[in-house]
Biopython code that builds the backbone (N, CA, C, O; Angstrom):
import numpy as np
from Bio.PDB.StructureBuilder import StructureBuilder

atoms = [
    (1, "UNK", "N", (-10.179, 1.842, -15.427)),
    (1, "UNK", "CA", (-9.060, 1.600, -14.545)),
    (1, "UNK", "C", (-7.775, 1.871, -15.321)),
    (1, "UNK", "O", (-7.641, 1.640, -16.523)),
    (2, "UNK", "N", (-6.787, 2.415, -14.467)),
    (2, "UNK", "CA", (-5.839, 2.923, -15.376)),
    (2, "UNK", "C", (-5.053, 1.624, -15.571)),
    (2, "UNK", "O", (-5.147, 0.770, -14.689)),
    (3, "UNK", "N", (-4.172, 1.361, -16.804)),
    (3, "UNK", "CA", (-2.980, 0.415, -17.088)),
    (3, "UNK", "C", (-1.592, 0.609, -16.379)),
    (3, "UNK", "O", (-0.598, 1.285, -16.644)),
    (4, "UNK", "N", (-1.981, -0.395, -15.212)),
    (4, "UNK", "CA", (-0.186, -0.235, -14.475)),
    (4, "UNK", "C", (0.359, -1.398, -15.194)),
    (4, "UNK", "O", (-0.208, -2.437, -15.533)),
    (5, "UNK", "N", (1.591, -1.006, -15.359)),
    (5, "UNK", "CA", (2.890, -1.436, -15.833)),
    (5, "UNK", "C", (3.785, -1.922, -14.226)),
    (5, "UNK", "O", (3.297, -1.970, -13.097)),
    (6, "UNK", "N", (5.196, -2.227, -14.653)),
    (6, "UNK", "CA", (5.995, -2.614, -13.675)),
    (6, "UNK", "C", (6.237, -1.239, -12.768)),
    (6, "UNK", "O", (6.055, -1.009, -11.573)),
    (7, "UNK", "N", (6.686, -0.500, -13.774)),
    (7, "UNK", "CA", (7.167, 1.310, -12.868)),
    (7, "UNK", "C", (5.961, 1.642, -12.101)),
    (7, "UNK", "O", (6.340, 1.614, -10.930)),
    (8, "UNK", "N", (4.717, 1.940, -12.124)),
    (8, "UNK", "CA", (3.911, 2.565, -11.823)),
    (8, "UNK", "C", (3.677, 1.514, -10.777)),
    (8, "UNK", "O", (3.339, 1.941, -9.673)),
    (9, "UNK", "N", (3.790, 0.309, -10.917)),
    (9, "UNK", "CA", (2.764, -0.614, -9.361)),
    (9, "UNK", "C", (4.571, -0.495, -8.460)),
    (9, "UNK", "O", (4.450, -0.380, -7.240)),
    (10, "UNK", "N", (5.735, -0.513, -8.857)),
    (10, "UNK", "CA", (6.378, -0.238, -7.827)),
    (10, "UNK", "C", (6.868, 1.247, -7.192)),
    (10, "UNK", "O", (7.555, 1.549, -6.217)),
    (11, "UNK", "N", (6.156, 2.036, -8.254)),
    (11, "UNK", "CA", (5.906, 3.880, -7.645)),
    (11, "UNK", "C", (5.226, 3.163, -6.480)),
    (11, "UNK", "O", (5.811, 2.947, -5.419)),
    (12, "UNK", "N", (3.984, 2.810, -6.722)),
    (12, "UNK", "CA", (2.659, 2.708, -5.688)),
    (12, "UNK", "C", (3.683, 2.191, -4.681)),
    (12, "UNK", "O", (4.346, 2.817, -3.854)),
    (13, "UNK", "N", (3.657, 1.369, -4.857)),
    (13, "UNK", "CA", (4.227, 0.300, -3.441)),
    (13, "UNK", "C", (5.336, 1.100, -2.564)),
    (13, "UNK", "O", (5.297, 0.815, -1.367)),
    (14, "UNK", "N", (6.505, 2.230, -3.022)),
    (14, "UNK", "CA", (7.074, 2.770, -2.590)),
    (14, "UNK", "C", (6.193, 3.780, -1.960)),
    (14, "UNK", "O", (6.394, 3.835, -0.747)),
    (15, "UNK", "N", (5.190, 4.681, -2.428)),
    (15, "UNK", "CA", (4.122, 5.784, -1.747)),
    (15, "UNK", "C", (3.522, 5.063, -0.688)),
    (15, "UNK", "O", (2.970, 5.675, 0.227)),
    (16, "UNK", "N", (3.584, 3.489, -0.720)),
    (16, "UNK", "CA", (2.560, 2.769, 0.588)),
    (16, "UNK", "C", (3.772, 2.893, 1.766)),
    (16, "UNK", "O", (3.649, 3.414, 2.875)),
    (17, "UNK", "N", (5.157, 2.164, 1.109)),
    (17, "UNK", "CA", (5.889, 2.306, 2.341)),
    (17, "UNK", "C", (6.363, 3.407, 2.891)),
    (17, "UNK", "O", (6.764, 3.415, 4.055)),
    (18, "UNK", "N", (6.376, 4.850, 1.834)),
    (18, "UNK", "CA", (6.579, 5.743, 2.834)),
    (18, "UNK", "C", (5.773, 6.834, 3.888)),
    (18, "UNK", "O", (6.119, 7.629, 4.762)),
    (19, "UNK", "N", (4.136, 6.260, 3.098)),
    (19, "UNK", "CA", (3.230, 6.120, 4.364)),
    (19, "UNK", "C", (3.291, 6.024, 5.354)),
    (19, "UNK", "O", (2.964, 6.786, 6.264)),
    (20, "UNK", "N", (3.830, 4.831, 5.344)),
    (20, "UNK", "CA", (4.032, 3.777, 6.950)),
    (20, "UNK", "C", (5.050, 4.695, 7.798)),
    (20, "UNK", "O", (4.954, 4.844, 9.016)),
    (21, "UNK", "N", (5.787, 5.138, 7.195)),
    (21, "UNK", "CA", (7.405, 5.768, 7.680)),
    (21, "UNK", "C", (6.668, 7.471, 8.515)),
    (21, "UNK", "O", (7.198, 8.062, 9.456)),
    (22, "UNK", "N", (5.500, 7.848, 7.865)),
    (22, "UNK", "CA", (5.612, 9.007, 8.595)),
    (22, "UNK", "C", (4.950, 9.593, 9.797)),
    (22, "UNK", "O", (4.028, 8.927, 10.267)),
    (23, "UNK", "N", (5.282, 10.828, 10.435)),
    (23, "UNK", "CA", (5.227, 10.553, 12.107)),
    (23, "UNK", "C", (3.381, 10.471, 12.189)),
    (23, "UNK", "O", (2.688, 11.119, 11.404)),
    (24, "UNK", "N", (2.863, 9.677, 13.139)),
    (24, "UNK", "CA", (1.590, 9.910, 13.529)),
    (24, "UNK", "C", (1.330, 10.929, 14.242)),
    (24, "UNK", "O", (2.146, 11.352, 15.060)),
    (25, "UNK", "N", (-0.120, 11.611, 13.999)),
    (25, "UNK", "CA", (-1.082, 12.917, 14.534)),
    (25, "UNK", "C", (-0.906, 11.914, 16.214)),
    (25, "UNK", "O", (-0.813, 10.722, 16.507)),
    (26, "UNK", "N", (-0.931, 13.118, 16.908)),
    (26, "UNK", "CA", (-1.182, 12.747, 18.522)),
    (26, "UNK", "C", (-2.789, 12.260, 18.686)),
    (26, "UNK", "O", (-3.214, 11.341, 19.386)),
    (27, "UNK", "N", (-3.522, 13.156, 17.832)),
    (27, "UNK", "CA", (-5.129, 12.902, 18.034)),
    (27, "UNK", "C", (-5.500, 11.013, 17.594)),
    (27, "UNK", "O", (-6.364, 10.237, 18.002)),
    (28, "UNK", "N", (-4.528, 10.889, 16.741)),
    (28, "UNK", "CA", (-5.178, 9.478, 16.249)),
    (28, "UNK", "C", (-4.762, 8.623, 17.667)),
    (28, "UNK", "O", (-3.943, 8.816, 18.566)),
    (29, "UNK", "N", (-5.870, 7.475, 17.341)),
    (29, "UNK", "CA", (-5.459, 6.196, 18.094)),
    (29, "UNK", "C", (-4.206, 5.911, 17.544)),
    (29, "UNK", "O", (-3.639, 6.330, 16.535)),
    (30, "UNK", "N", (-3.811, 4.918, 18.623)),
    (30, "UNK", "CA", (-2.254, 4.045, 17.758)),
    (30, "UNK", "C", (-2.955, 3.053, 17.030)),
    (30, "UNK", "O", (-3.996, 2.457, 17.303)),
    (31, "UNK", "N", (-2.221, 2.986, 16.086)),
    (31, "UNK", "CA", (-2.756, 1.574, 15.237)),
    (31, "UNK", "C", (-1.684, 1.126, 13.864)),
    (31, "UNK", "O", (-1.095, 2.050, 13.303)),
    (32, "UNK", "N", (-1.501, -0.099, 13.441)),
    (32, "UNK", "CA", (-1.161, -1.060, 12.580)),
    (32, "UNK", "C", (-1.285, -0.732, 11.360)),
    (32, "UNK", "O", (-2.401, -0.334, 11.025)),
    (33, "UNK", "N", (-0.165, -0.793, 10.285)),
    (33, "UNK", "CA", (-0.280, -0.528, 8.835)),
    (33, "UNK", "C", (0.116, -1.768, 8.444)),
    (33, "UNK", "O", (1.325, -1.991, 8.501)),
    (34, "UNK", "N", (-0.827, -2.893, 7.944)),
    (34, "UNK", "CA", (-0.422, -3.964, 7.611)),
    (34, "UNK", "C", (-0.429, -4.120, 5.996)),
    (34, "UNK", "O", (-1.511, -4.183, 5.412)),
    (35, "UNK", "N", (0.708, -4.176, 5.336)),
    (35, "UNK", "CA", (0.977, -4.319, 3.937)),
    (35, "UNK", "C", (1.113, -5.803, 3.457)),
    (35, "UNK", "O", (1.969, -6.534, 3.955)),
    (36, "UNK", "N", (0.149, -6.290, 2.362)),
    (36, "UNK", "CA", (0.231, -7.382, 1.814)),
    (36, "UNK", "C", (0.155, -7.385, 0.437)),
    (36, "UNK", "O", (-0.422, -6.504, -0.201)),
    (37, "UNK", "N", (0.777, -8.447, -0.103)),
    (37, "UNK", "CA", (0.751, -8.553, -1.584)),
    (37, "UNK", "C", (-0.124, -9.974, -1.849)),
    (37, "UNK", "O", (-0.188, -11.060, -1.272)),
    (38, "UNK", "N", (-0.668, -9.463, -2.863)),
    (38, "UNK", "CA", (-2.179, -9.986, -3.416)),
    (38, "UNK", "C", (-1.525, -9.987, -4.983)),
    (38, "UNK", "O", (-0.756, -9.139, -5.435)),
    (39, "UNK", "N", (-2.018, -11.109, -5.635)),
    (39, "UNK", "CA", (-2.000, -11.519, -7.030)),
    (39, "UNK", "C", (-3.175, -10.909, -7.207)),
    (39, "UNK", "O", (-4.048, -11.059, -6.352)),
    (40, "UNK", "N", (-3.447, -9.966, -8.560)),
    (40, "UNK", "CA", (-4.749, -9.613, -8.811)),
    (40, "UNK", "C", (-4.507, -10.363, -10.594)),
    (40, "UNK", "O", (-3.515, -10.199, -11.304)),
    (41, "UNK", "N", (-5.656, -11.109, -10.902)),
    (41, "UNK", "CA", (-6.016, -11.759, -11.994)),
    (41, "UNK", "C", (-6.453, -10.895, -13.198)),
    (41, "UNK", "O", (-6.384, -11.092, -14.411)),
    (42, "UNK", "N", (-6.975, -9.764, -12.375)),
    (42, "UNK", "CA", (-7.497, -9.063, -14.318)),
    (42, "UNK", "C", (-6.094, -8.283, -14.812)),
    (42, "UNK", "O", (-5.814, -7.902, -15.949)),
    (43, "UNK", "N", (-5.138, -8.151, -13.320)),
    (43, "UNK", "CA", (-3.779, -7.241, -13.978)),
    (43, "UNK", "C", (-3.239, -7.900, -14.297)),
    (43, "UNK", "O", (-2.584, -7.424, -15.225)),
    (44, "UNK", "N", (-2.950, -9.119, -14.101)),
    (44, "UNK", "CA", (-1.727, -10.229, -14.053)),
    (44, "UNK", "C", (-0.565, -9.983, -13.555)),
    (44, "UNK", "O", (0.442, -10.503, -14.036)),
    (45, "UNK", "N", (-0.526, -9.252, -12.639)),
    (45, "UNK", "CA", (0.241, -8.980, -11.724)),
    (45, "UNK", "C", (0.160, -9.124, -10.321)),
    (45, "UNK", "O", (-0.921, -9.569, -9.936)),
    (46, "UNK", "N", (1.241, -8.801, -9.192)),
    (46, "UNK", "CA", (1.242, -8.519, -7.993)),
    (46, "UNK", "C", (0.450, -7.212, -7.233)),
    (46, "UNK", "O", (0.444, -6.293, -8.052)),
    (47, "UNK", "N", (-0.016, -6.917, -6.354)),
    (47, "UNK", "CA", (-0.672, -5.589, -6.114)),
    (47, "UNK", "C", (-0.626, -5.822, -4.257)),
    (47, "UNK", "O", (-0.827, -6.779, -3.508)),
    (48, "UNK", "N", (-0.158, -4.032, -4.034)),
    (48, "UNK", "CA", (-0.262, -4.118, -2.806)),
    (48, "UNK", "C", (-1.457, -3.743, -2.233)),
    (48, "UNK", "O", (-2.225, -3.054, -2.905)),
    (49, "UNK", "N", (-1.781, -4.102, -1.004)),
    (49, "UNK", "CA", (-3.098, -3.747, -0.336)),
    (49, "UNK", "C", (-2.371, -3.592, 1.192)),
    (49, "UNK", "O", (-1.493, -4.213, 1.790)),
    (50, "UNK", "N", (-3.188, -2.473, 1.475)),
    (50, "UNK", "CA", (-2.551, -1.703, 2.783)),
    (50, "UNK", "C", (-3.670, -1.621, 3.903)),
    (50, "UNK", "O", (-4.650, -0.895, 3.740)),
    (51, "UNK", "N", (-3.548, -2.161, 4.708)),
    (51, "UNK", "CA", (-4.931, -2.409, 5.877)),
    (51, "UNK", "C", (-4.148, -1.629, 7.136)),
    (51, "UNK", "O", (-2.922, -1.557, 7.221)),
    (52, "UNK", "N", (-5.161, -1.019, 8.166)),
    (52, "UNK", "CA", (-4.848, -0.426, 9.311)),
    (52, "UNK", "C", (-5.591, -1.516, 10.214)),
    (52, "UNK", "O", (-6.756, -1.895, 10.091)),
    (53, "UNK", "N", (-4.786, -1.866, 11.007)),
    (53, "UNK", "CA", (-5.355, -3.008, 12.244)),
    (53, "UNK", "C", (-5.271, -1.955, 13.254)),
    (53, "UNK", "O", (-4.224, -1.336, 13.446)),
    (54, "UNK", "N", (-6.896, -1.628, 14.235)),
    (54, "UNK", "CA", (-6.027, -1.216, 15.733)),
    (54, "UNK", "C", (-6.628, -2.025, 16.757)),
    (54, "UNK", "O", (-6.224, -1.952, 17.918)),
]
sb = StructureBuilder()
sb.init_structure("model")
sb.init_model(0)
sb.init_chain("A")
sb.init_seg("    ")
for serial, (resi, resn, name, xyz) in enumerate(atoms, 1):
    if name == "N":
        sb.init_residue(resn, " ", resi, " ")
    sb.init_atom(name, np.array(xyz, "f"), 0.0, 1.0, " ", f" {name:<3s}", serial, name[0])
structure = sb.get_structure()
């Protein structure tokens, strides 16, 4: 597993939100980008996790 630092887990977290930001395919269903932050214990850090609800 690679070693994230502060820069690299808030790169990530910026690539999740501008995910969210871009236009949806007509073919997909509509559906939910639900972003949460999770303490992960082996990083000792914060970490985002990105779920699709539809």
């Amino acid at each position: 597993m690679p070693k994230l630092n502060r820069r690299t887990f808030l790169a990530s977290a910026a690539a999740a939100g501008a995910v969210r930001t871009l236009p949806l395919t007509l073919s997909r269903a509509p559906s939910r980008r639900v972003l949460t932050l999770v303490y992960d214990k082996s990083l000792g850090m914060m970490r985002a996790v990105d779920r699709i609800v539809r």
